[in-house]
Structures are given as C-alpha cells and as structure tokens.
C-alpha positions as CSV (number, residue, x, y, z in Angstrom):
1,X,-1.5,-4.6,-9.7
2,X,0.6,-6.6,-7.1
3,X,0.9,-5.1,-3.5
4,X,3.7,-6.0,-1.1
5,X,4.0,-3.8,2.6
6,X,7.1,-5.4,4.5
7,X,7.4,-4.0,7.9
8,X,10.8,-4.7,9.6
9,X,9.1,-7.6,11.8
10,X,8.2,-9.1,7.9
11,X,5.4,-9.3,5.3
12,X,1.9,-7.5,6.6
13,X,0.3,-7.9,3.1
14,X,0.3,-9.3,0.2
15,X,-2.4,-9.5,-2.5
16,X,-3.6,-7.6,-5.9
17,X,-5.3,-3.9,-5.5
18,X,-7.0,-1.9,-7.8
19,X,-5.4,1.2,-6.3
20,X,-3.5,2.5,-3.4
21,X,-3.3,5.6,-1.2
22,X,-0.3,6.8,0.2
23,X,1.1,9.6,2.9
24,X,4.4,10.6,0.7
25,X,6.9,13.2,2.2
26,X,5.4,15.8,0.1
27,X,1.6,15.4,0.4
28,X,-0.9,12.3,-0.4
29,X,-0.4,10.3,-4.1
30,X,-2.0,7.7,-5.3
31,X,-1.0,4.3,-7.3
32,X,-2.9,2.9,-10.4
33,X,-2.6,0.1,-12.6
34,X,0.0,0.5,-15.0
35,X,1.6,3.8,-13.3
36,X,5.0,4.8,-14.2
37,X,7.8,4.1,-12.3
38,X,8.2,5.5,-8.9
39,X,10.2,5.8,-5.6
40,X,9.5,7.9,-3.2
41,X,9.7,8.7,0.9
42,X,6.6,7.8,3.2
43,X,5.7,10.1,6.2
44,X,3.3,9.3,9.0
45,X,-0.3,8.8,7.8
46,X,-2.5,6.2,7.0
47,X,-2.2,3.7,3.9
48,X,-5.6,3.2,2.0
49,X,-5.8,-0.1,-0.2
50,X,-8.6,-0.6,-2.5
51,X,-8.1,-4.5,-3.0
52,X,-9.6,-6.5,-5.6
53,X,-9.2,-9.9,-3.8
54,X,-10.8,-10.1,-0.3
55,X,-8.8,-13.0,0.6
56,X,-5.6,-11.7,0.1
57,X,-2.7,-12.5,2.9
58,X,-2.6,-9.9,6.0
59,X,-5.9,-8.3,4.8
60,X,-7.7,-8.6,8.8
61,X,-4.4,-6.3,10.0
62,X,-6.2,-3.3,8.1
63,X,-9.3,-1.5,9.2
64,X,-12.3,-2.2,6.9
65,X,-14.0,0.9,5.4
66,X,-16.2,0.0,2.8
67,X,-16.7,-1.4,-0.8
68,X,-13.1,-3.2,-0.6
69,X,-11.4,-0.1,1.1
70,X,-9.3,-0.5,3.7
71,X,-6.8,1.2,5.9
72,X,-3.7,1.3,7.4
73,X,-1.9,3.4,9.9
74,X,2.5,3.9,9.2
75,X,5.1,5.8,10.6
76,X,7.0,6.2,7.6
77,X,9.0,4.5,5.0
78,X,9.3,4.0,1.4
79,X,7.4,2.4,-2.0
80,X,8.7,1.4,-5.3
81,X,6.8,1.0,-8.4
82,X,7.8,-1.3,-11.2
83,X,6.2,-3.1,-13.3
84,X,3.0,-3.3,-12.4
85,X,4.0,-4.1,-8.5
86,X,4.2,-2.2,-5.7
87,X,6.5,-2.6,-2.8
88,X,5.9,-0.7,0.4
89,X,8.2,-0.8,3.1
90,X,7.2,0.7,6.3
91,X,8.0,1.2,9.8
C-alpha cells in the first residue's frame, strides 16, 4: 500500500509499506494491505511503518528498529484509508 504523512510544514514521507501502526484516539490499530475504508483521530504516540521499499522519500526522519521497521514520534492528527493508500496527517 501507498503511505503519505503530511505535517503542516509539508510531506515527511512518502513510499509503499507493508503495514502501519498507529496511536488512534481510542487505543493502537493497525493498517494492512487491502483494509477497508477508514478515518479516524490520532493522539500522541509513536507511528510504526513497516516499509517495503528502503529508499522511499523522508525514510532517515524515522528511527530505524529493525527488519524494515521504523518509527515515528506525533502529537496527533488524522489518517484516511482508501483505496489501497494511506494518508496521515499529523502535527
């Protein structure tokens, strides 16, 4: 799947991910390939992305954890899933 995170100073990443982790208002979820529709509120937490292509754009913002994990601290926000993209916008 296609992952966007735009912060309001512009795009921190963009690349394709085989999953991805997020802190939602009402406890952690995570995104898969093909998952349904979805929007939904971010709280504080961290972001965890693992990407499937190591060279993707804003990738050396996130801290490394292993075996294409990475992570990434937010404040808050929102995501959106459509269509096999995901859209994070955070603060």
């Amino acid at each position: 799947m296609t992952v966007e995170i735009v912060s309001p100073e512009g795009k921190i990443f963009t690349g394709t991910a085989k999953s991805i982790q997020l802190p939602g208002t009402n406890g952690l979820f995570q995104v898969l390939d093909n998952h349904a529709p979805l929007i939904s509120t971010l709280t504080g937490g961290k972001l965890k992305l693992d990407i499937t292509d190591k060279s993707a754009e804003g990738i050396e913002r996130f801290e490394k954890l292993s075996n294409g994990q990475y992570i990434f601290p937010i404040k808050g926000g929102v995501v959106e899933v459509l269509s096999n993209k995901v859209i994070v916008l955070v603060d």
